[in-house]
N, C-alpha and C positions, 0 to 999 in steps of 0.2 A: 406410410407417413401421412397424416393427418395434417395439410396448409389451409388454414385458415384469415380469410382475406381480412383487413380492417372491420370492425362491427361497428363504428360510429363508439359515441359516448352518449348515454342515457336518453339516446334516441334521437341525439344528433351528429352530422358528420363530424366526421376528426378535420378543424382547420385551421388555419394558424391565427383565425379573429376567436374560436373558442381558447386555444392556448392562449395567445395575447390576456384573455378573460382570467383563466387560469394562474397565470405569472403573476397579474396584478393585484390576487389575493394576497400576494406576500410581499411585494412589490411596487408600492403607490407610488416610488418616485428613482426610474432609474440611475438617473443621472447623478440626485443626492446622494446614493449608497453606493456608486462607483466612485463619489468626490470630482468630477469630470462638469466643466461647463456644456450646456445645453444648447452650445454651438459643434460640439466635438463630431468628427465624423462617427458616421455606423457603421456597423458591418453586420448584415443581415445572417442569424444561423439556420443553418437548414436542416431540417428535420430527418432523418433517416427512416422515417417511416411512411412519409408521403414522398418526401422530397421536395417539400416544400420551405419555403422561408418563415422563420418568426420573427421574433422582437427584435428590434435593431438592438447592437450592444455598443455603447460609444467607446471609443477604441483612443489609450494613452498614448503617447508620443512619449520619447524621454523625458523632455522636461516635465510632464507630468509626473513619471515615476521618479523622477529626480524631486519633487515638490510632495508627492507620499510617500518616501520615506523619511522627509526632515519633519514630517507631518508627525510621523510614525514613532522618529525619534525623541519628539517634545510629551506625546502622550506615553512611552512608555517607563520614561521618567516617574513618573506620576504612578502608575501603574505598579510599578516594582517595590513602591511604598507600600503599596496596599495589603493587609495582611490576609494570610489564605486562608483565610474562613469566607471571608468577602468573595475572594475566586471560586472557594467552592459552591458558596451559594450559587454563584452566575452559572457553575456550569448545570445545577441541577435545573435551575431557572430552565435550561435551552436544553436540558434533557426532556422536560414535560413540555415544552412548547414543537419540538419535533415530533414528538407523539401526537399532539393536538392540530397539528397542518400538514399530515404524514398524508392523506390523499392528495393536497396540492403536489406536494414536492413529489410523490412518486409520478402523477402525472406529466412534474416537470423534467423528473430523469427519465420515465420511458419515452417522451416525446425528442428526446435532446440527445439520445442517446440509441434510440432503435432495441432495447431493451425490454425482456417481458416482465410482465409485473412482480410476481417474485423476487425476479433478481434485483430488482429496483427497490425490495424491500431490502435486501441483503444490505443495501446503503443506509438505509435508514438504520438499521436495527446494528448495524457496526461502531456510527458513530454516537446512539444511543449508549451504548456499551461502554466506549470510550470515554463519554459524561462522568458517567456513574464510577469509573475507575478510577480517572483523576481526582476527581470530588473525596472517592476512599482511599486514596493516598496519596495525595498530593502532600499534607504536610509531613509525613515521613519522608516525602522524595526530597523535599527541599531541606529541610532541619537539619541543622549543626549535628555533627556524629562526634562522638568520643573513639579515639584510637589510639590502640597502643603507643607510647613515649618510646624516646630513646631510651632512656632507664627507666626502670619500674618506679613507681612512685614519684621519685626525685621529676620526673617531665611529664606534664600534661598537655596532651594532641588532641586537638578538635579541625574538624574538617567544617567548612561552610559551604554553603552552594550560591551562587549570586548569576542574576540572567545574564544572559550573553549581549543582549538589548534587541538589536532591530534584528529578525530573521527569515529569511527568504525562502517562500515555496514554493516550487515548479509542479503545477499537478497534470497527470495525463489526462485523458477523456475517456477512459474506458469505466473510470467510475470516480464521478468528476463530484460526488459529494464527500463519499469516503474517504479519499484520497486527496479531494482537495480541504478538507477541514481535520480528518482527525487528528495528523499531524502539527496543523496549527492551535489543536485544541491543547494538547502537552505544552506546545512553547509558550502562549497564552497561559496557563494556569504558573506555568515557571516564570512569568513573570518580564515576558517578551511582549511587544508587538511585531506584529505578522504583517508582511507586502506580502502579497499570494498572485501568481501569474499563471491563471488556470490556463488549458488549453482552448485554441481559439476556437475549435467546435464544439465545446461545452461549458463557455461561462455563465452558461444564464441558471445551472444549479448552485454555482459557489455564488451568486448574487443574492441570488435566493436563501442561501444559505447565508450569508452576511445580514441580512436584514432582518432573523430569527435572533441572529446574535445579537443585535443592537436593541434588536427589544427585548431581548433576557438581562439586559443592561450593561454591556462593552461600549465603553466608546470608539464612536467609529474609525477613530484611528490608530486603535488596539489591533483591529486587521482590514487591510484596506486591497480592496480588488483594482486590480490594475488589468482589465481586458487589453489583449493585443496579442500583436505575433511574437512569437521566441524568438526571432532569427533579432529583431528589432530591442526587444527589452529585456532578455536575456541574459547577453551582457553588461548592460548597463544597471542588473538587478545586483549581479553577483557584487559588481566592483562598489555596489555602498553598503551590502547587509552583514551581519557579522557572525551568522551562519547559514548554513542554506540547507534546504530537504528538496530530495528531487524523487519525481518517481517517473523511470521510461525507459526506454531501449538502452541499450548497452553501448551503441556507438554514441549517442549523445550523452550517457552520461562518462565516458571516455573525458571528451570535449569539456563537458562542465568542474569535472574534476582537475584537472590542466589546471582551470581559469581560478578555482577554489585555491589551489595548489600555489599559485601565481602570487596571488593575494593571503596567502598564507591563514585563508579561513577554512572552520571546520565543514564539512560535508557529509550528509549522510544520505546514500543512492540506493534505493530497489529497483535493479534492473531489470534485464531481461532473464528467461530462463526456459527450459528444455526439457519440462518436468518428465520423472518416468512413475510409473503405478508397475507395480511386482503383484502378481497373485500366486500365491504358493500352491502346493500342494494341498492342505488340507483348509484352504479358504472352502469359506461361505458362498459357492457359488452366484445364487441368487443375488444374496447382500454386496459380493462385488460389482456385479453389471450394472446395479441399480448406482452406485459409488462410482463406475465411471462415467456414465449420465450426466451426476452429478460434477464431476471432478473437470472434467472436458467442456463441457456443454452449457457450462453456466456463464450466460453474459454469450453465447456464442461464439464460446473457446476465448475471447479477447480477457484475458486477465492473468497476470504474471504469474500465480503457483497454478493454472489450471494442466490438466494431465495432456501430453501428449506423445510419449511414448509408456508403449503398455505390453507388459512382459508377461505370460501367461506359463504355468508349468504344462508339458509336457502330458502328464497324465490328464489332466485336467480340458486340455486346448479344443479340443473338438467340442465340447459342450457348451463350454464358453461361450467360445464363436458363438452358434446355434443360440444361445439366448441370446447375446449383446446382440444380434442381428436383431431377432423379435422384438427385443424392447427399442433399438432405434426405430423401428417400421411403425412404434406407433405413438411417436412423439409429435406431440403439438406446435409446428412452427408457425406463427400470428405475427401479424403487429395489431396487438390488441391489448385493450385494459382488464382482458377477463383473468381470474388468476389461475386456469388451471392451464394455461399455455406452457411447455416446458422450451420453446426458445424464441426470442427475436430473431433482431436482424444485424447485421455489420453495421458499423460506426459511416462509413462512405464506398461511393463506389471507388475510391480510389484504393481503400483499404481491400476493398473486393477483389480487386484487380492483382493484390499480393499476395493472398491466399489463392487465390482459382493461379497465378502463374508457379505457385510453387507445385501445388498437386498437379497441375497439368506436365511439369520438367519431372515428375516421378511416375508416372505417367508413362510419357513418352521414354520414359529411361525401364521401365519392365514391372514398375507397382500395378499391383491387382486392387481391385475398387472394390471391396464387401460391401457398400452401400455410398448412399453419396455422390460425393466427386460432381456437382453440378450444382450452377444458379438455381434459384426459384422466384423466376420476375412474376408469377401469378402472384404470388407473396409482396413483395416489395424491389425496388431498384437494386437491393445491396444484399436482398435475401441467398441467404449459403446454405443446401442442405448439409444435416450432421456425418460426415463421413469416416469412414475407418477406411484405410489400405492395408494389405499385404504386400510380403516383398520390400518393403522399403530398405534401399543400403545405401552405402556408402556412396557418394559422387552427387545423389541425390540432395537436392536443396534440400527439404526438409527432415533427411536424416539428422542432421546435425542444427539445423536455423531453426530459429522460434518460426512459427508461423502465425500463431496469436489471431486464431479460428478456430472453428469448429471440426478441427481436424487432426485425428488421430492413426500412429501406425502401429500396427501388431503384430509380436513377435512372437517364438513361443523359446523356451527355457529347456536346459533338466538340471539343474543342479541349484541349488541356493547360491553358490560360489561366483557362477555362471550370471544369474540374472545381477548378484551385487557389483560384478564386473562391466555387466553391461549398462548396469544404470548409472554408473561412476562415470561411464567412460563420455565424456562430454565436458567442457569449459563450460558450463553454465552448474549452480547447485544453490538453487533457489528454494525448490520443495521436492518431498516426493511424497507416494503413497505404498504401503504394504499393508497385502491383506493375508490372512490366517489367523489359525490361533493364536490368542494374543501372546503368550511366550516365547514361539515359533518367531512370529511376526516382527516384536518389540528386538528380539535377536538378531535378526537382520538388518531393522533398523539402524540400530545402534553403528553398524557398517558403510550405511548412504553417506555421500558426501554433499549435504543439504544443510538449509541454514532451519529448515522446518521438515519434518518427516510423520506423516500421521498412520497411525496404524488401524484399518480398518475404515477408513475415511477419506477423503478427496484431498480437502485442504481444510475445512471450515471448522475441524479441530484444535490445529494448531494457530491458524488465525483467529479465532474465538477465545483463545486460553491468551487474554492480555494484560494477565500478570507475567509470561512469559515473553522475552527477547524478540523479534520474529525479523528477518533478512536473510540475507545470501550472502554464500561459500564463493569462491573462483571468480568468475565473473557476471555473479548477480547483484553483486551490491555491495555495500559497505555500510557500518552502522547497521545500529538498530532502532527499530519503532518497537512500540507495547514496552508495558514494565517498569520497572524504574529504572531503566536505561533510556525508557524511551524518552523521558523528563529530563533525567539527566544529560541528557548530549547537548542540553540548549542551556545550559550550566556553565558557568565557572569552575572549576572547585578551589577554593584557596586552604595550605594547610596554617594553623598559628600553632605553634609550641611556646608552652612556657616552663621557662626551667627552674628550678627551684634556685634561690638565691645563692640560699648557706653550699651548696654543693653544682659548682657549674662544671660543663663537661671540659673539663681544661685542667692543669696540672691545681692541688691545691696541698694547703698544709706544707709550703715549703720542697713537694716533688720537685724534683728536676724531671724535664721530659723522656726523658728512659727511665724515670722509674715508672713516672705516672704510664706511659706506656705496657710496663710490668704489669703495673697492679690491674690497668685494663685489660688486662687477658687475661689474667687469674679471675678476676670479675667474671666475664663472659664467659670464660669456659667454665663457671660452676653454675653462670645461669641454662648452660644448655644442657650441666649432668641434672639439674633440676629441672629442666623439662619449659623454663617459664620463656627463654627466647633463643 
């Protein structure tokens, strides 16, 4: 394995007065694009790559966030008038303006996030994607539908879609642009404003990210950044917005679902999950190894569909091995802005501390280490080498627990029957991955109890295709994001029926109600021998 230590930036060190530099290319005035007076306390973030502090973030109180959401509520009034030609211009607007300050903002997620540059593009080029998909159909998502009447002809049904109004986003930090905008980008074109409560170790990409939006032309209290702690505004988000998107671990969205449930609003959660990766028999050797690399390793294992259980057949397994080793030994772990690094570094040393304690209880319980399995302080404070174990069972923390690292266990298979069982076998079914021929593979598939399943691929198939649904089975979530589900859940939908005058569904012509009863089932049962309901 190839660690390479920080390289500076264009011939200067990496510090947090060149980042400060950086941030305020996008960012002339913190305090105005958080809505927050300029007496507000800060809260310094620190860097996972030095371990250093940057920009202070000034940090809400409730009444704060009690005072942007009435904020939030007045401007999206305003907003829901507005016809969606208007929104889709805005999103194309901040489609081209993220391509045009894409080296700030990556610079601002690999510094904020211990992330290699790549994968820092994987944020940008997500919520690119997502512009561009709302924009091309957003008014099909929103637009009155024609739907079958109670009676044919005689009732005409039309469905409408109307915003929900103010809606609430909880985003994590493992990928604090994607995750903290695209979903507000759906509720925003539907005709919401957005309170967004990014995570406190990386609000300074969703601010960043707010002050793109403001100059593609949203008003700023279309989506308003509310820095602070969950434990603090949290609940005080939930109890005033009138839906909520969360994305994080499984126990807390447990908790936040209760609170949603409480208050009898809607919620849509991608939790935690346990991904597995199957390679068959007649897979593409090469193209799988290179696809667990990928699937596992990206962001440094920290991201909800990445792989970490991996099922190998039988015939196949000793080869495998023998590559996936070769190609872990010569991966590039940095904290650097160069782009051919294939990994950073963890989110905090505290996050460190929960990955290195689970491998170390697998470990000491009879896992074998194929690579791995250790820090890399010559790297960075929070650096994790890429590891695979064998042996991992039952009893073992990370047989069954997300780990959400860079860490992977391998098993080996004989039967298709066998690996579909074993990848089933888990409360989490978030994503999976199967590789073979695509007939082979797609067949299998079809079996996974996953709310995404890619064949021949990690994840960034099924996440990339967002004209498709994309959540969790069991206990990875609820709701969906992508698609026109994903616009819809921040919807109303109301239905209007109108029924034709001369012919109302009630007795006429003098029936008495057993007859009219009569003639209604002579009715429908010749509309079902005719096929029409």
């Amino acid at each position: 394995m190839l660690y390479i230590p920080a390289d500076g930036v264009a011939g200067k060190e990496i510090t947090p007065e060149w980042f400060a530099d950086v941030f305020h290319l996008l960012v002339r005035n913190i305090h105005e694009i958080v809505g927050l007076p300029t007496d507000a306390p800060l809260r310094h973030v620190t860097s996972p790559f030095t371990g250093l502090e940057t920009v202070g973030v000034p940090q809400a109180t409730p009444e704060d966030l009690n005072r942007a959401v009435a904020r939030a509520r007045l401007a999206q009034k305003r907003w829901a008038k507005t016809p969606a030609i208007q929104r889709t211009k805005w999103l194309l607007r901040l489609h081209d303006l993220l391509w045009k300050n894409s080296e700030a903002l990556l610079d601002i997620i690999q510094w904020e996030t211990g992330k290699s540059r790549y994968h820092a593009f994987d944020e940008i080029q997500d919520v690119a994607i997502n512009c561009r998909y709302y924009a091309r159909t957003l008014r099909r998502a929103i637009g009155a539908e024609r739907r079958r009447g109670a009676l044919p002809i005689l009732t005409q049904t039309t469905v409408t879609y109307s915003p929900k109004g103010v809606v609430g986003v909880i985003s994590p930090w493992n990928y604090p642009l994607a995750m903290g905008i695209s979903d507000a980008l759906a509720a925003i074109a539907a005709g919401n404003a957005v309170v967004a409560k990014p995570d406190s170790s990386t609000p300074l990409t969703v601010i960043a990210a707010k002050a793109l939006m403001v100059k593609a032309g949203l008003h700023p209290d279309l989506f308003t950044v509310v820095p602070g702690r969950g434990s603090e505004l949290g609940t005080p988000l939930i109890n005033q917005v009138d839906y909520l998107m969360f994305t994080g671990s499984t126990r807390t969205g447990r908790s936040i679902a209760a609170q949603c449930g409480e208050n009898l609003i809607g919620l849509s959660a991608e939790l935690g999950g346990k991904n597995p990766m199957i390679v068959l028999d007649d897979a593409n050797i090469d193209a799988a190894v290179k696809g667990l690399i990928r699937g596992a390793f990206s962001n440094a294992g920290q991201l909800c569909v990445s792989i970490e259980r991996l099922y190998v057949h039988d015939s196949i397994y000793a080869e495998f091995k023998q590559h996936l080793m070769k190609h872990i030994r010569k991966m590039r772990i940095a904290t650097s802005r160069d782009w051919d690094v294939d990994m950073g570094v963890l989110i905090s040393p505290e996050h460190l501390e929960v990955v290195e304690t689970q491998v170390k209880d697998a470990l000491d319980k009879g896992a074998i280490p194929l690579v791995g399995a250790h820090r890399l302080p010559q790297i960075a404070l929070t650096a994790y080498a890429p590891t695979v174990l064998e042996g991992v069972k039952p009893g073992m923390t990370l047989y069954d627990q997300e780990t959400f690292g860079p860490v992977v266990s391998l098993y080996r298979f004989h039967t298709d029957t066998e690996a579909i069982s074993r990848a089933n076998d888990t409360e989490y079914g978030l994503n999976a991955s199967v590789w073979g021929k695509p007939a082979h593979a797609f067949a299998v598939a079809r079996h996974i109890e996953a709310g995404t399943v890619n064949v021949n691929e990690g994840f960034t198939a099924a996440w990339g295709s967002v004209d498709a649904p994309m959540g969790g089975w069991k206990k990875s979530g609820i709701g969906r994001r992508h698609g026109i589900e994903g616009i819809r859940k921040y919807m109303e939908a109301k239905t209007i029926a109108v029924q034709s005058r001369a012919v109302p569904i009630a007795p006429i012509l003098g029936l008495s109600q057993e007859q009219y009863a009569r003639v209604m089932k002579l009715a429908l049962q010749a509309l079902r021998r005719m096929g029409i309901k």
